[in-house]
C-alpha positions as CSV (number, residue, x, y, z in Angstrom):
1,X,175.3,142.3,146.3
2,X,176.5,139.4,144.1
3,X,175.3,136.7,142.1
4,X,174.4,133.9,141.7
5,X,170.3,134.6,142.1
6,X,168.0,131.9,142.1
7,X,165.2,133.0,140.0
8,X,162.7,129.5,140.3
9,X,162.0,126.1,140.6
10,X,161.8,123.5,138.2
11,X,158.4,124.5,136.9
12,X,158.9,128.3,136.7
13,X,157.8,129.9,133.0
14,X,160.5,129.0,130.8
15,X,160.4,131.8,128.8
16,X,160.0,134.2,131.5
17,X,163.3,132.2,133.2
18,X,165.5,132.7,129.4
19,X,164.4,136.9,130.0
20,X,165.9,136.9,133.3
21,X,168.8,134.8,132.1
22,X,168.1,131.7,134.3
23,X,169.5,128.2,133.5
24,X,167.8,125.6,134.9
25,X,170.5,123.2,137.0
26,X,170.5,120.6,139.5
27,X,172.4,121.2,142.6
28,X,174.2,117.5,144.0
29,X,172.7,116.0,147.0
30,X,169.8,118.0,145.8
31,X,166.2,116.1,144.0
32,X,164.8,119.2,142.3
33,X,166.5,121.4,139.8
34,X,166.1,125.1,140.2
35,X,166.8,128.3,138.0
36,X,169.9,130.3,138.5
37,X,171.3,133.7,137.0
38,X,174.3,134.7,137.8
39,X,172.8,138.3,138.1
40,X,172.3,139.9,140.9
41,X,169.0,140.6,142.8
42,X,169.3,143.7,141.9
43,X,169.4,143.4,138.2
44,X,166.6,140.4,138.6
45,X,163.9,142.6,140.4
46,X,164.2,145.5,137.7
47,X,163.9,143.0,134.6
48,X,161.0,141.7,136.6
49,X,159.4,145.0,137.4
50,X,159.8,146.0,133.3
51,X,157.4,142.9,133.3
52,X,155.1,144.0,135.2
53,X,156.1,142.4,138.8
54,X,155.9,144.0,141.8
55,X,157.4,143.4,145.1
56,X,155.0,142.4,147.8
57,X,157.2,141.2,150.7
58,X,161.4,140.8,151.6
59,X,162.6,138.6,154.4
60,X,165.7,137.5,155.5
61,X,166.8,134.0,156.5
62,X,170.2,133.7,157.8
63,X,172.1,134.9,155.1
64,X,169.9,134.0,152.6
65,X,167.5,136.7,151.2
66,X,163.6,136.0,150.0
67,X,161.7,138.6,147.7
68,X,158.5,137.4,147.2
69,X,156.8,139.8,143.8
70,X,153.3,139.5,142.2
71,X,152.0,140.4,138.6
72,X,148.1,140.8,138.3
73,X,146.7,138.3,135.3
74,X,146.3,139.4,131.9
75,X,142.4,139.5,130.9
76,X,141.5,136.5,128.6
């Protein structure tokens, strides 16, 4: 279990991607910039869950693992 974690894509809450401790970079070869802690999952999913995220699914992809979590909206 070690970092680096991406957290998000280039259009992924900025302040939500500063809490997590996320900078946004741009890979070469690559035409999208993502968000990247050098956290590990581990440490990611629990500052998520203090948000209020919950995990909903995990799958693997050769070596690469995808957590996919959901928060419920805020009333307006």
């Amino acid at each position: 279990e070690t970092g680096p974690t991406v957290c998000g894509d280039e259009w992924s809450d900025p302040e939500l991607m500063e809490y997590l401790g996320a900078r946004l970079t741009k890979t070469l070869g690559n035409n999208f910039q993502e968000y990247i802690s050098q956290d590990t999952v581990r440490i990611i999913l629990n500052k998520l869950e203090k948000r209020g995220y919950k995990l909903k699914a995990m799958t693997g992809l050769g070596q690469t693992c995808i957590w996919t979590l959901h928060k419920e909206l805020d009333d307006e």
